[in-house]
Biopython code that builds the backbone (N, CA, C, O; Angstrom):
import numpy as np
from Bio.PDB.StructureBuilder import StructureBuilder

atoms = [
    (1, "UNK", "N", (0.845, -1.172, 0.000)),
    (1, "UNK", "CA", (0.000, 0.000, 0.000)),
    (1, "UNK", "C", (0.899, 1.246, 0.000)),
    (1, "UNK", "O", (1.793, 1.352, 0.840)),
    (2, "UNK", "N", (0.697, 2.106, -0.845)),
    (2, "UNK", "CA", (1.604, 3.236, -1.140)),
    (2, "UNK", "C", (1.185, 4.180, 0.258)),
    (2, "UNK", "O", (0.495, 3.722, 1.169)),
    (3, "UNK", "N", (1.706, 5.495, 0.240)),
    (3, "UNK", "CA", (1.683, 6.249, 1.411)),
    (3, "UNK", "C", (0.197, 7.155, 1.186)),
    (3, "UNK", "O", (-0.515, 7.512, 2.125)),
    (4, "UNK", "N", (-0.009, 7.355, 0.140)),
    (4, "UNK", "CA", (-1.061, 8.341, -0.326)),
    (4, "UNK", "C", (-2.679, 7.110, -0.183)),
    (4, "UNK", "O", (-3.860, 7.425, -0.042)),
    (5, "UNK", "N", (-2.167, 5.995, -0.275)),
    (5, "UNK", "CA", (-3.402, 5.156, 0.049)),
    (5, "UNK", "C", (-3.498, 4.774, 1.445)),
    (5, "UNK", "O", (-4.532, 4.247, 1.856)),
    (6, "UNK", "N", (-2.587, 4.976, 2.152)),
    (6, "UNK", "CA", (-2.511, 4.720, 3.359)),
    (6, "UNK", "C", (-3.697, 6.134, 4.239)),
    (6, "UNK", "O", (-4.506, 6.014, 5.160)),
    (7, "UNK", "N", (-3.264, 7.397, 3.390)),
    (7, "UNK", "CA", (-3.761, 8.745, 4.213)),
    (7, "UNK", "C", (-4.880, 8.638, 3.786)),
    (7, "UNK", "O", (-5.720, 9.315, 4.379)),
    (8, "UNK", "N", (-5.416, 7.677, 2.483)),
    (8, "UNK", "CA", (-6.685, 8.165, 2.332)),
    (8, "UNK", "C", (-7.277, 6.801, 3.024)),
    (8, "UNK", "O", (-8.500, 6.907, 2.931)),
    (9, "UNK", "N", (-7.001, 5.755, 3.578)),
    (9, "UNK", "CA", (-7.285, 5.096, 4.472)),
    (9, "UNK", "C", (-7.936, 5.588, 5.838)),
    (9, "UNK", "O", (-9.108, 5.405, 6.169)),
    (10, "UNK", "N", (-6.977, 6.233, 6.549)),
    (10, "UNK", "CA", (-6.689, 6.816, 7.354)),
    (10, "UNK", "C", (-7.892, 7.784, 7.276)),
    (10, "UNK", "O", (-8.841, 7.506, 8.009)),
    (11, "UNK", "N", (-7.978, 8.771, 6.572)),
    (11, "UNK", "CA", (-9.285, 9.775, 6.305)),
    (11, "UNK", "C", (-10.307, 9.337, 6.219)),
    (11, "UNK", "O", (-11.239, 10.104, 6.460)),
    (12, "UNK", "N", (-10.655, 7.773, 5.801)),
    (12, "UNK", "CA", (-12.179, 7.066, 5.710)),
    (12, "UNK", "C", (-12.363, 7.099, 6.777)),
    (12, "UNK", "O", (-13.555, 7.382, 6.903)),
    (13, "UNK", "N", (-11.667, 6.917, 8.248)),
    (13, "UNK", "CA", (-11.632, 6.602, 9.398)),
    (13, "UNK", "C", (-11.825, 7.374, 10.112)),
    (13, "UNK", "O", (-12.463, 7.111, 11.131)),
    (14, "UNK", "N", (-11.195, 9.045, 9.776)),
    (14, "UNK", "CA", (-11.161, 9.945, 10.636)),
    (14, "UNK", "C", (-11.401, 11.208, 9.600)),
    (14, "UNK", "O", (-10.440, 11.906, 9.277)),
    (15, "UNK", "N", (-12.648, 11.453, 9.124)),
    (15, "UNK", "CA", (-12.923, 12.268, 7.905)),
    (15, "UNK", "C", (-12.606, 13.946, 8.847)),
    (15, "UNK", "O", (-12.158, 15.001, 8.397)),
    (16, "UNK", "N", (-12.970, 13.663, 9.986)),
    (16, "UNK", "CA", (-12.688, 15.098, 10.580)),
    (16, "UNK", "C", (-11.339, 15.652, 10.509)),
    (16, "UNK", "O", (-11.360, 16.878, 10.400)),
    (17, "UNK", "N", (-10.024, 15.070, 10.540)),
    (17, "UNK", "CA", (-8.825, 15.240, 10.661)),
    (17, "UNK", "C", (-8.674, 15.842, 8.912)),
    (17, "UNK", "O", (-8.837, 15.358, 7.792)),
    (18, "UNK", "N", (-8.220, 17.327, 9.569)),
    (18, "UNK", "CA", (-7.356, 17.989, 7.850)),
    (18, "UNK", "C", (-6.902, 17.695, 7.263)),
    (18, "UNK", "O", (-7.199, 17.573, 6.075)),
    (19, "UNK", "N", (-5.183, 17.216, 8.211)),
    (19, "UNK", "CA", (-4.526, 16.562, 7.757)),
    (19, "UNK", "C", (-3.659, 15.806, 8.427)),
    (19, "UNK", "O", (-3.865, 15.697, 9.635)),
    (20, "UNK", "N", (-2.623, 15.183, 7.906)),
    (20, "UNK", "CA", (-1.779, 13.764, 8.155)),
    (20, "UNK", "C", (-0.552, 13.953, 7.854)),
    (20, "UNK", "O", (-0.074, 14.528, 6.876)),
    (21, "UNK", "N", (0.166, 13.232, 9.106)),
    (21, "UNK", "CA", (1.841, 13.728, 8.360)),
    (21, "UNK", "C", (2.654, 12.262, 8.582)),
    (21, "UNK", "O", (2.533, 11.521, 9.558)),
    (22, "UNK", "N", (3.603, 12.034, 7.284)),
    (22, "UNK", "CA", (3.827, 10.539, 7.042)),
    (22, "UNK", "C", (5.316, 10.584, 7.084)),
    (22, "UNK", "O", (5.749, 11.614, 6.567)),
    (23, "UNK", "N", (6.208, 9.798, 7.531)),
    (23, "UNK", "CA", (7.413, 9.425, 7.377)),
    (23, "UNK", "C", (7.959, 8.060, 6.428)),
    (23, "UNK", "O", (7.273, 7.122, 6.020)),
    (24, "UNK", "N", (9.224, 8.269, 6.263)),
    (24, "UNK", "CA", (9.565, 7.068, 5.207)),
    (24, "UNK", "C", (9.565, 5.766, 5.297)),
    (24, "UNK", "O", (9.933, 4.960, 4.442)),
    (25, "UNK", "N", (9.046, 5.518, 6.591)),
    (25, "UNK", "CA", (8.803, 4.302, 7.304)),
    (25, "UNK", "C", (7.435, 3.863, 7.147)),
    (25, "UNK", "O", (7.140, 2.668, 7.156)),
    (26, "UNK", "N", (6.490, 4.905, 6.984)),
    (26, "UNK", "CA", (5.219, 4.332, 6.354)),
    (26, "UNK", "C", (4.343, 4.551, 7.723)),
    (26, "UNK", "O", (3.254, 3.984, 7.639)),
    (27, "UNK", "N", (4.601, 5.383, 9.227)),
    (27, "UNK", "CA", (3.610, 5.659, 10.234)),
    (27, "UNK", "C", (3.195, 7.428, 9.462)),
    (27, "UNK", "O", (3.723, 8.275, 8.742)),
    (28, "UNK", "N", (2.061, 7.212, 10.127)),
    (28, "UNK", "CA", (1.010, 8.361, 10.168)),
    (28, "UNK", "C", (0.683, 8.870, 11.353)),
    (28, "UNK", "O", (0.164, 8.186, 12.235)),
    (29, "UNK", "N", (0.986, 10.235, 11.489)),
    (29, "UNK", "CA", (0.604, 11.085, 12.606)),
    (29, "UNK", "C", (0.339, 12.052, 12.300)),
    (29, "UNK", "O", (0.805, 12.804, 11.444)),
    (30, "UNK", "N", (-0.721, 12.164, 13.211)),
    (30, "UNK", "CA", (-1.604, 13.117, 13.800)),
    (30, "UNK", "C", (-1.111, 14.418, 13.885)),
    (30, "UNK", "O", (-1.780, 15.340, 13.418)),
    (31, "UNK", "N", (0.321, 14.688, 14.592)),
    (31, "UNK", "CA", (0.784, 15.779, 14.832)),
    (31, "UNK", "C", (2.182, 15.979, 14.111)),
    (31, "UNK", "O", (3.152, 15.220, 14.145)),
    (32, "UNK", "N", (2.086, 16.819, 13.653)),
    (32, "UNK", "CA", (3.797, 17.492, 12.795)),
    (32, "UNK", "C", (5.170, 17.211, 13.743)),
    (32, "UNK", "O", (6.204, 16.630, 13.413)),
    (33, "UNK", "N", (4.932, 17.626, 14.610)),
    (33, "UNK", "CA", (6.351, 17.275, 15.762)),
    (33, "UNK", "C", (6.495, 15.965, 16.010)),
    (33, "UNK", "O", (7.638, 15.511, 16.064)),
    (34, "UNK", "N", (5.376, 15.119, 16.206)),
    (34, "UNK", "CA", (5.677, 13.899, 16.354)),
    (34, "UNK", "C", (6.016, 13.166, 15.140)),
    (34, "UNK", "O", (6.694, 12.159, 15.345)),
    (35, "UNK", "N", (5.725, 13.409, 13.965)),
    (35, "UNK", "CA", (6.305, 12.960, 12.623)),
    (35, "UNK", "C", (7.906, 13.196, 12.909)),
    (35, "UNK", "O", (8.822, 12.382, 12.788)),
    (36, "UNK", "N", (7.944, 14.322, 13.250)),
    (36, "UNK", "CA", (9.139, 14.912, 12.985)),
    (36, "UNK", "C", (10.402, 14.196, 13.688)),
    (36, "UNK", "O", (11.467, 13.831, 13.189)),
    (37, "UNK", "N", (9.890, 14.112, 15.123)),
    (37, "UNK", "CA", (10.866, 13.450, 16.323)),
    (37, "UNK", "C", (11.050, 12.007, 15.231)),
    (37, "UNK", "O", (12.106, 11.576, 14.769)),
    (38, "UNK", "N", (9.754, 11.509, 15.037)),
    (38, "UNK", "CA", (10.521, 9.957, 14.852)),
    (38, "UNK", "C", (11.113, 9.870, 13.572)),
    (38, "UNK", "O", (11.654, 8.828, 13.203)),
    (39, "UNK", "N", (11.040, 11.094, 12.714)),
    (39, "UNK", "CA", (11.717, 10.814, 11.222)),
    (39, "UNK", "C", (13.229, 11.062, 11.338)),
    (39, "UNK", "O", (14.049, 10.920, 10.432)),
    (40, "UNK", "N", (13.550, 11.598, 13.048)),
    (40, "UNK", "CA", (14.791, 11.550, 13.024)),
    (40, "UNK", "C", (15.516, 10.695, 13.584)),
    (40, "UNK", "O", (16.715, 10.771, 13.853)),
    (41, "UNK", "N", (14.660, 9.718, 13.798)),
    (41, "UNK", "CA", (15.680, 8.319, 14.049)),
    (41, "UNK", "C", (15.604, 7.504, 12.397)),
    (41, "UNK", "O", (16.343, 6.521, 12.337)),
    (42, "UNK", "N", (14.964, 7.752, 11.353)),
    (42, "UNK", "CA", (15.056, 7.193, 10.010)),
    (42, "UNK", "C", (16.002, 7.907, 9.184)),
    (42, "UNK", "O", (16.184, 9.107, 9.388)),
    (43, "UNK", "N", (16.597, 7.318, 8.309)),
    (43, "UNK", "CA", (18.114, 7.486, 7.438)),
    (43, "UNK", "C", (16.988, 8.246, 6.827)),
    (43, "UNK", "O", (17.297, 9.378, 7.200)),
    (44, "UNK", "N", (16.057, 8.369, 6.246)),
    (44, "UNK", "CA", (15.228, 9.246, 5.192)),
    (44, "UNK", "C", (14.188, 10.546, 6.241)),
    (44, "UNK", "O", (13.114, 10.318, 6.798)),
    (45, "UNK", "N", (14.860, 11.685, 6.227)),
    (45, "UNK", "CA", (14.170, 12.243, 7.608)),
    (45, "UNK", "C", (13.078, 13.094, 7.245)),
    (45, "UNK", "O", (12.606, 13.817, 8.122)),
    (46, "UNK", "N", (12.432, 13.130, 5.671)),
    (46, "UNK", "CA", (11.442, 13.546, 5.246)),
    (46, "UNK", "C", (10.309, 13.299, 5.793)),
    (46, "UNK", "O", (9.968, 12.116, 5.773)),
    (47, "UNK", "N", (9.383, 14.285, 6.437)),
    (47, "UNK", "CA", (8.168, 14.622, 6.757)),
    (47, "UNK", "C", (7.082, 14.570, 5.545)),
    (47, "UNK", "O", (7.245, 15.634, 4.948)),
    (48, "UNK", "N", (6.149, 13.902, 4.964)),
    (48, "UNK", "CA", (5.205, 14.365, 4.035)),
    (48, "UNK", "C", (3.870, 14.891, 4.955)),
    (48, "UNK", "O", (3.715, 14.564, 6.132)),
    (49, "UNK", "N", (3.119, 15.597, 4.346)),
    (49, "UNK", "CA", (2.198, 16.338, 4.696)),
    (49, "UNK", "C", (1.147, 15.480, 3.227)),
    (49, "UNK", "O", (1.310, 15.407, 2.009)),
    (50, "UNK", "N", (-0.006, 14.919, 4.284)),
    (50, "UNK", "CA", (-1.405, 14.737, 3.341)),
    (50, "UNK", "C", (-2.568, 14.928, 3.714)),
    (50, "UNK", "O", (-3.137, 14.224, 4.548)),
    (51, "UNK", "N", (-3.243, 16.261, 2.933)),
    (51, "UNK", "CA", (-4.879, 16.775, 3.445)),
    (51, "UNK", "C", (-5.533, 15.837, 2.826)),
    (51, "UNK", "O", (-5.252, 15.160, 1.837)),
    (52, "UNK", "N", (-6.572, 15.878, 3.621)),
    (52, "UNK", "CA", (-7.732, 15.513, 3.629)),
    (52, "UNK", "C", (-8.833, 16.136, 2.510)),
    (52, "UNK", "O", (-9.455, 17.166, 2.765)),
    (53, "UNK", "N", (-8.981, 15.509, 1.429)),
    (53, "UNK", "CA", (-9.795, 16.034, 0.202)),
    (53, "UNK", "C", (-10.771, 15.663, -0.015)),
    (53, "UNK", "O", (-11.145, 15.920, -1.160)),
    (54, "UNK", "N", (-11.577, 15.019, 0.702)),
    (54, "UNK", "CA", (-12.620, 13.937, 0.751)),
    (54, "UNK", "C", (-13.644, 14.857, 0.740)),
    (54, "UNK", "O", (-13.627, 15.568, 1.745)),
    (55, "UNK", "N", (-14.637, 15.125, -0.132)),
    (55, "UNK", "CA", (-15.710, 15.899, 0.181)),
    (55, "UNK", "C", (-16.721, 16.054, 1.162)),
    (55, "UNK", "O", (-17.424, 17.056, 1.290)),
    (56, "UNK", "N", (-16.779, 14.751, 2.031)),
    (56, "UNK", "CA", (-17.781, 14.423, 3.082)),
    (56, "UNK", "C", (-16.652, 14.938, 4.428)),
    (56, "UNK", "O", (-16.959, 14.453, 5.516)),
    (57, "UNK", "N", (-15.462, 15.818, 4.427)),
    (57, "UNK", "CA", (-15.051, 15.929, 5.516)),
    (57, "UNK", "C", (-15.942, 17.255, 6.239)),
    (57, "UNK", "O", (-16.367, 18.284, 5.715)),
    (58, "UNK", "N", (-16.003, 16.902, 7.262)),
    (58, "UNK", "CA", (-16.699, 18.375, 8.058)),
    (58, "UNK", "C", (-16.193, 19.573, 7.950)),
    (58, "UNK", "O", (-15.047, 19.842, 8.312)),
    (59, "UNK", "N", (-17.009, 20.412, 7.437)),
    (59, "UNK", "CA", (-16.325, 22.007, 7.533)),
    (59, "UNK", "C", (-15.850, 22.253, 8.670)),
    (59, "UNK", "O", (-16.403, 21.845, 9.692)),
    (60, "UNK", "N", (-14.417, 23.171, 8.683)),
    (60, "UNK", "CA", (-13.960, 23.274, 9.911)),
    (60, "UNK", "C", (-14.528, 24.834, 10.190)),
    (60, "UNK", "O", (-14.094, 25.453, 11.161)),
    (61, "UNK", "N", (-15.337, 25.326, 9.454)),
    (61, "UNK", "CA", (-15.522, 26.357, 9.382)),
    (61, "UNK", "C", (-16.399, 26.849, 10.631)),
    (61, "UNK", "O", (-16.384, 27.899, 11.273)),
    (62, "UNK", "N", (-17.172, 25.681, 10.727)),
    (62, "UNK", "CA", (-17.892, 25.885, 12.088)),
    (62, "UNK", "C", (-17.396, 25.734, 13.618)),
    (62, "UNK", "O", (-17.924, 25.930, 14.712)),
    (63, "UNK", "N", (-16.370, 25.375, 13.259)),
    (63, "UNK", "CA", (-15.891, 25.564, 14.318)),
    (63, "UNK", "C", (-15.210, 26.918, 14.994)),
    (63, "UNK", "O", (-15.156, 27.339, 16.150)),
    (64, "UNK", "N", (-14.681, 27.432, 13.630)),
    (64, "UNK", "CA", (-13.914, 28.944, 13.831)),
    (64, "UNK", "C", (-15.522, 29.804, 14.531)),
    (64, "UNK", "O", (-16.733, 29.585, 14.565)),
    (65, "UNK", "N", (-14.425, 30.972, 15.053)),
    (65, "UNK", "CA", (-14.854, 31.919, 15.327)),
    (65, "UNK", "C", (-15.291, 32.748, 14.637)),
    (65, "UNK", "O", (-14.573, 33.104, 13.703)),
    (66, "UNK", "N", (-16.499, 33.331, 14.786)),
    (66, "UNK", "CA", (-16.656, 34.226, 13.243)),
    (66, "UNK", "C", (-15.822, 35.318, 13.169)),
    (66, "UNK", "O", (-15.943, 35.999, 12.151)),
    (67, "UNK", "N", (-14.896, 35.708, 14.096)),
    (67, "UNK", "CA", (-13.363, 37.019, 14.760)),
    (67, "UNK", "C", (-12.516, 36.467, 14.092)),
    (67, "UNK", "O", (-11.475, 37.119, 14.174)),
    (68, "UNK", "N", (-12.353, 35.220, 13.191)),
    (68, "UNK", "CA", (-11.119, 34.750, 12.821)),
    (68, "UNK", "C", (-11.254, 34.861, 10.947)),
    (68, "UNK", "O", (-10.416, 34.478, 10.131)),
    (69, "UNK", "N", (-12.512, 35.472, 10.696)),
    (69, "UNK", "CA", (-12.349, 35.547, 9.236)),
    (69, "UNK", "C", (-12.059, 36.634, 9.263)),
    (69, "UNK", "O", (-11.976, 37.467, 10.166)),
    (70, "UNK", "N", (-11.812, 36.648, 7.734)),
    (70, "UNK", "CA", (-11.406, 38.208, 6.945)),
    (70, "UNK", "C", (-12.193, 39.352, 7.100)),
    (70, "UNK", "O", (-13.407, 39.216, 6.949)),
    (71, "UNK", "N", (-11.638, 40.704, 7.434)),
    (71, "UNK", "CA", (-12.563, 41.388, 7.770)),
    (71, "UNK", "C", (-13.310, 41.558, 6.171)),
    (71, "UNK", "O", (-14.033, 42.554, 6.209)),
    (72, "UNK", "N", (-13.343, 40.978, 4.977)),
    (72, "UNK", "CA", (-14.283, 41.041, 3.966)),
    (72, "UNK", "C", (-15.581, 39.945, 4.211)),
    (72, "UNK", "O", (-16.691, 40.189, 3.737)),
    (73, "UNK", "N", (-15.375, 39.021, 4.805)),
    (73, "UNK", "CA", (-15.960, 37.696, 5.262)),
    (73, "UNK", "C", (-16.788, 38.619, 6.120)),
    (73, "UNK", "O", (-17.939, 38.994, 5.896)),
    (74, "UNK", "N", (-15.788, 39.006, 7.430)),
    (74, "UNK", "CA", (-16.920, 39.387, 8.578)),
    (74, "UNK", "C", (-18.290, 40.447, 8.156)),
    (74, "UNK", "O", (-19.452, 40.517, 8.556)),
    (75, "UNK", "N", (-17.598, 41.090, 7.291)),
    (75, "UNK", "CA", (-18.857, 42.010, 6.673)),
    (75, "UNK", "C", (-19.712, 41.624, 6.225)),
    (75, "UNK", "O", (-20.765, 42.200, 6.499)),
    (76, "UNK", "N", (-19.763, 40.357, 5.218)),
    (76, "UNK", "CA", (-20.907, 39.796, 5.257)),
    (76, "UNK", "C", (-21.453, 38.836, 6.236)),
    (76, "UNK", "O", (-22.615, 38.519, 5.984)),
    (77, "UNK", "N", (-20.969, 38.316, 7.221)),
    (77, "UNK", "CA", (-21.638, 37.568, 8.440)),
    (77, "UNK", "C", (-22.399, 37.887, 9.124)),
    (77, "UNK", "O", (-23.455, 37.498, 9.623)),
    (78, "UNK", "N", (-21.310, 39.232, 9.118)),
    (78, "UNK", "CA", (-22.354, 40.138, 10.958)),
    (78, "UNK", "C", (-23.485, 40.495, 10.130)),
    (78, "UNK", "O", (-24.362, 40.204, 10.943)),
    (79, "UNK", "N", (-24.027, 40.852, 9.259)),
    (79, "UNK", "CA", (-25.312, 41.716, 8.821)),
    (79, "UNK", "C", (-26.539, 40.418, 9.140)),
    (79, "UNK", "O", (-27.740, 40.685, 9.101)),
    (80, "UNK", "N", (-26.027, 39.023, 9.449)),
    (80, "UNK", "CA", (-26.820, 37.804, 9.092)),
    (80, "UNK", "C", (-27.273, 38.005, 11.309)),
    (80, "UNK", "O", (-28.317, 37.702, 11.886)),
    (81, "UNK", "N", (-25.919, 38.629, 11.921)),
    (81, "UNK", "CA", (-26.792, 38.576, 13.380)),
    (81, "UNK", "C", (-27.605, 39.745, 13.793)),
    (81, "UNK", "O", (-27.285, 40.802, 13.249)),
    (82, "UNK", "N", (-28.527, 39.781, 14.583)),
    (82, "UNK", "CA", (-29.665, 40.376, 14.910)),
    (82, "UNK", "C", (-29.055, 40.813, 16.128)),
    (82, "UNK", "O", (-28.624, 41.946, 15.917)),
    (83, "UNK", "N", (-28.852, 40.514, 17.110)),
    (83, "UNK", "CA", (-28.522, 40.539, 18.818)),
    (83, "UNK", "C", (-27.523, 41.276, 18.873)),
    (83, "UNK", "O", (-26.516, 40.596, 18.680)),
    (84, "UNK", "N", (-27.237, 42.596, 19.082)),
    (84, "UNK", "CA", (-26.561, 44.155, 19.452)),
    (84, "UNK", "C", (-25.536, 43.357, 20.678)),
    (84, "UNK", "O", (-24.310, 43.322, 20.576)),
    (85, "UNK", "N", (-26.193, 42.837, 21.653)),
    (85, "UNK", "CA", (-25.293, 42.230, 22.870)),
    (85, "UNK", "C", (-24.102, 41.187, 22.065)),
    (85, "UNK", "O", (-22.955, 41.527, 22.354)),
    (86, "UNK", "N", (-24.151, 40.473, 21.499)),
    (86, "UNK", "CA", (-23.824, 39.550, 21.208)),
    (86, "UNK", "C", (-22.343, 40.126, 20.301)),
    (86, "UNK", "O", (-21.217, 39.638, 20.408)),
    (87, "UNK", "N", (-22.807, 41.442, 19.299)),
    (87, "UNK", "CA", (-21.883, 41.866, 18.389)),
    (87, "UNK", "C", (-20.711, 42.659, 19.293)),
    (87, "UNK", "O", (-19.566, 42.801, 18.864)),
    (88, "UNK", "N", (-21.172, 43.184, 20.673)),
    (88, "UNK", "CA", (-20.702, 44.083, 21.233)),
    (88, "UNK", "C", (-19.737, 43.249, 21.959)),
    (88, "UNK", "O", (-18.638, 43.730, 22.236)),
    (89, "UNK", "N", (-20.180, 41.473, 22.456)),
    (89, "UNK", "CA", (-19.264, 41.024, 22.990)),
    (89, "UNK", "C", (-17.961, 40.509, 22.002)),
    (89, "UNK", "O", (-16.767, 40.621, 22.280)),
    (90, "UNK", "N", (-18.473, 39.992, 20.934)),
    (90, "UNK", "CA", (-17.105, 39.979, 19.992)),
    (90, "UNK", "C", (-16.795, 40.860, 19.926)),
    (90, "UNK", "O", (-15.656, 40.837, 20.393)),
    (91, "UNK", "N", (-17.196, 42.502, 19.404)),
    (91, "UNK", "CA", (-16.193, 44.059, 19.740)),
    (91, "UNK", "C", (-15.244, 43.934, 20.985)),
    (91, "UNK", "O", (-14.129, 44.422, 20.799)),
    (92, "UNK", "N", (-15.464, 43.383, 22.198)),
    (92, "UNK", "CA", (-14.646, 43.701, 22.787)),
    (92, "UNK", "C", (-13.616, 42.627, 22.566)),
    (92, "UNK", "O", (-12.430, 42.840, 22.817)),
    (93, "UNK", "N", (-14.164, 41.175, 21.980)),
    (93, "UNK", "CA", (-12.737, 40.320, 22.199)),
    (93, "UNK", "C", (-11.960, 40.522, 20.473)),
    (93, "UNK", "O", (-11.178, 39.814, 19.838)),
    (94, "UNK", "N", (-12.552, 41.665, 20.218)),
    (94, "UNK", "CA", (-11.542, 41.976, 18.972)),
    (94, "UNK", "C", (-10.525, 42.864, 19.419)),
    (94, "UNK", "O", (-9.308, 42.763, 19.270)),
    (95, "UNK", "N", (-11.117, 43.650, 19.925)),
    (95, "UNK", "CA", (-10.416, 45.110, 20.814)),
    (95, "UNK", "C", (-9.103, 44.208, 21.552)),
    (95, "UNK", "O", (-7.937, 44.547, 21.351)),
    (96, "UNK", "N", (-9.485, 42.941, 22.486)),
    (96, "UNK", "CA", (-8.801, 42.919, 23.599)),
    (96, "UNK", "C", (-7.870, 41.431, 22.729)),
    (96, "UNK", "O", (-7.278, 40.586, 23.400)),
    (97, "UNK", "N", (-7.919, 41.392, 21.359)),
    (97, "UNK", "CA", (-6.918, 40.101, 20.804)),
    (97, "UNK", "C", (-6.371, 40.567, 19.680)),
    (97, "UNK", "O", (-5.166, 40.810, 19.758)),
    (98, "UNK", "N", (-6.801, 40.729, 18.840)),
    (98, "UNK", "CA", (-6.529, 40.535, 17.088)),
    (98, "UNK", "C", (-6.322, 42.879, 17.236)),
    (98, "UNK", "O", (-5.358, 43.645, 17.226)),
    (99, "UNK", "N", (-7.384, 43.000, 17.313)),
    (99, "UNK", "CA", (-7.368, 44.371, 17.277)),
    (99, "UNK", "C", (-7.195, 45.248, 15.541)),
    (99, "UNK", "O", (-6.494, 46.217, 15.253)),
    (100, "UNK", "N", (-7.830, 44.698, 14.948)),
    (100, "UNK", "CA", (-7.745, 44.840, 13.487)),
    (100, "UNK", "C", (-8.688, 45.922, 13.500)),
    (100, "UNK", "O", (-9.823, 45.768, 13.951)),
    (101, "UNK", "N", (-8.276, 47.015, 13.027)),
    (101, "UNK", "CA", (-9.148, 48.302, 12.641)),
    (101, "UNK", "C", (-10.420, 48.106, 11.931)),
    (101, "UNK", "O", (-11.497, 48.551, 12.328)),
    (102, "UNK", "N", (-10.211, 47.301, 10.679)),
    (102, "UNK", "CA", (-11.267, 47.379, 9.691)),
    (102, "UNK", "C", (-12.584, 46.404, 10.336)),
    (102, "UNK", "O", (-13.796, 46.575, 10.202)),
    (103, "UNK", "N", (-11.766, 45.236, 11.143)),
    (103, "UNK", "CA", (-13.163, 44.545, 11.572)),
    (103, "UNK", "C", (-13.576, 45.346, 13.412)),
    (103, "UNK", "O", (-14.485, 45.038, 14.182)),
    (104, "UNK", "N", (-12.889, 46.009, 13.512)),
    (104, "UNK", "CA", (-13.583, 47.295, 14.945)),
    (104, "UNK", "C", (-14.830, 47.800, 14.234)),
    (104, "UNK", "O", (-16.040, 47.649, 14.402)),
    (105, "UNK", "N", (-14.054, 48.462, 13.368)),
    (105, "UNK", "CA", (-15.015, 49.700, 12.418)),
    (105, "UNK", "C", (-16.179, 48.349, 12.202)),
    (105, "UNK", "O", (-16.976, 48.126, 13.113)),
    (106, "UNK", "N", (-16.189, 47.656, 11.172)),
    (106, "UNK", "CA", (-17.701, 46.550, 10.706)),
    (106, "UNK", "C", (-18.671, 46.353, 12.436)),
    (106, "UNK", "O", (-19.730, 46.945, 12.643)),
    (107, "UNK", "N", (-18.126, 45.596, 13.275)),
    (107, "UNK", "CA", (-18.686, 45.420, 14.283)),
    (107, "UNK", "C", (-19.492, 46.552, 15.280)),
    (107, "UNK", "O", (-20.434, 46.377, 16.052)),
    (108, "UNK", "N", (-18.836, 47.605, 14.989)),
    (108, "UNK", "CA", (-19.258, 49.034, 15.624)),
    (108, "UNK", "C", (-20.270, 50.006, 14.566)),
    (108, "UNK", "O", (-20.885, 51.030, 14.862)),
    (109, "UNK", "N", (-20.192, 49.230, 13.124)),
    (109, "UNK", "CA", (-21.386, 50.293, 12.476)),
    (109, "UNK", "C", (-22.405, 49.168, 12.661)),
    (109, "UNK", "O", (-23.458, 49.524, 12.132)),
    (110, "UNK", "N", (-22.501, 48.047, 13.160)),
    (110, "UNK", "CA", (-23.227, 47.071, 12.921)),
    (110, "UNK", "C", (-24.256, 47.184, 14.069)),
    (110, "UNK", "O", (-25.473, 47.029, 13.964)),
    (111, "UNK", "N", (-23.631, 47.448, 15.057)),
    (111, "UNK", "CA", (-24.440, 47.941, 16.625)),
    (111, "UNK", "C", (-25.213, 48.920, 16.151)),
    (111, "UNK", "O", (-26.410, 48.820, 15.883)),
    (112, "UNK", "N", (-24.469, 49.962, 16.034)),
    (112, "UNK", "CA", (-25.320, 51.142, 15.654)),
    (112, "UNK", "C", (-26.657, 51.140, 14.887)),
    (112, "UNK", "O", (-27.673, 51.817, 15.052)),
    (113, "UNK", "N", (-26.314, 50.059, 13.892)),
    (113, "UNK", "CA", (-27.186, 50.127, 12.795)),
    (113, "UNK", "C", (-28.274, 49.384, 13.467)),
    (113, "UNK", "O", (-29.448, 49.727, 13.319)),
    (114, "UNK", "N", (-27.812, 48.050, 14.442)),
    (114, "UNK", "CA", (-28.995, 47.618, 15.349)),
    (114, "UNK", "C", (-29.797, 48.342, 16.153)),
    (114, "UNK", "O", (-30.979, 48.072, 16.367)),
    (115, "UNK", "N", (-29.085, 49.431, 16.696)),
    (115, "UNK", "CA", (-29.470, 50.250, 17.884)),
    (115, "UNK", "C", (-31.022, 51.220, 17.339)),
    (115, "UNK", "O", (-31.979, 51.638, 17.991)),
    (116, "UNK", "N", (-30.608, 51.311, 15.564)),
    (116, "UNK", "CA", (-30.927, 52.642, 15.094)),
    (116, "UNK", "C", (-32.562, 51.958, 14.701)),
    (116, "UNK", "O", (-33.577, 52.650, 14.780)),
    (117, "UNK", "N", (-32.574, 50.373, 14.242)),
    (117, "UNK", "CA", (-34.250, 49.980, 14.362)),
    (117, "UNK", "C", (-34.929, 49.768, 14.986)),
    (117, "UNK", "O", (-36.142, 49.690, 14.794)),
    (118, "UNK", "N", (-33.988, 49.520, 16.479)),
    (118, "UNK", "CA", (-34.895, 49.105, 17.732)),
    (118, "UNK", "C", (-36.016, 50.810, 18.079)),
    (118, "UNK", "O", (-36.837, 50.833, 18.997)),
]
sb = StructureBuilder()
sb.init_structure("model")
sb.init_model(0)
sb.init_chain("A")
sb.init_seg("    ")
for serial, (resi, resn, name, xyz) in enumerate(atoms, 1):
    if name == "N":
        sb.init_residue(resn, " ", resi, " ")
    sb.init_atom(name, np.array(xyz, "f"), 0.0, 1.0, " ", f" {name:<3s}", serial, name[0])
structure = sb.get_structure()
């Protein structure tokens, strides 16, 4: 079994996992460092990296934060929430992490604009 049939093995099994990292020995792990440690006990100390392309894998998208897209993304998200409290608490954990001007500004005309139909 080649290495690329091995990851897509591996992905039938665990469709949630992105991705997979393989050494010349033919193990699969989970984590990059641990590829890494044991590829340096192998004469071949190459790391491969294999995503997960499977169309049935779960968006990881739901898992993100909606603070972690682009502030072009966030502009169209926030207009989809209703709840002023809710926008104001991501304003502050933008303020108090990332602190990106352009998504302050979106989140703060977005209140307003809530404030302004109530």
């Amino acid at each position: 079994m080649t290495k690329q049939q091995q990851a897509k093995e591996y992905f039938s099994r665990h469709p949630e996992r992105e991705r997979v990292f393989g050494t010349s020995d033919g193990f699969l792990f989970e984590e990059k460092q641990n590829a890494a440690k044991h590829a340096e006990t192998l004469e071949y100390k190459e790391v491969v990296v294999f995503k997960n392309e499977a169309e049935n894998r779960p968006e990881a998208e739901e898992d993100k934060s909606i603070l972690q897209l682009s502030v072009a993304n966030l502009t169209s998200e926030i207009k989809k929430i209703d709840d002023a409290k809710l926008i104001e608490a991501l304003l502050i954990q933008e303020k108090e992490s990332a602190k990106r001007k352009g998504a302050i500004e979106v989140l703060e005309d977005r209140i307003k604009e809530l404030n302004e139909i109530k």
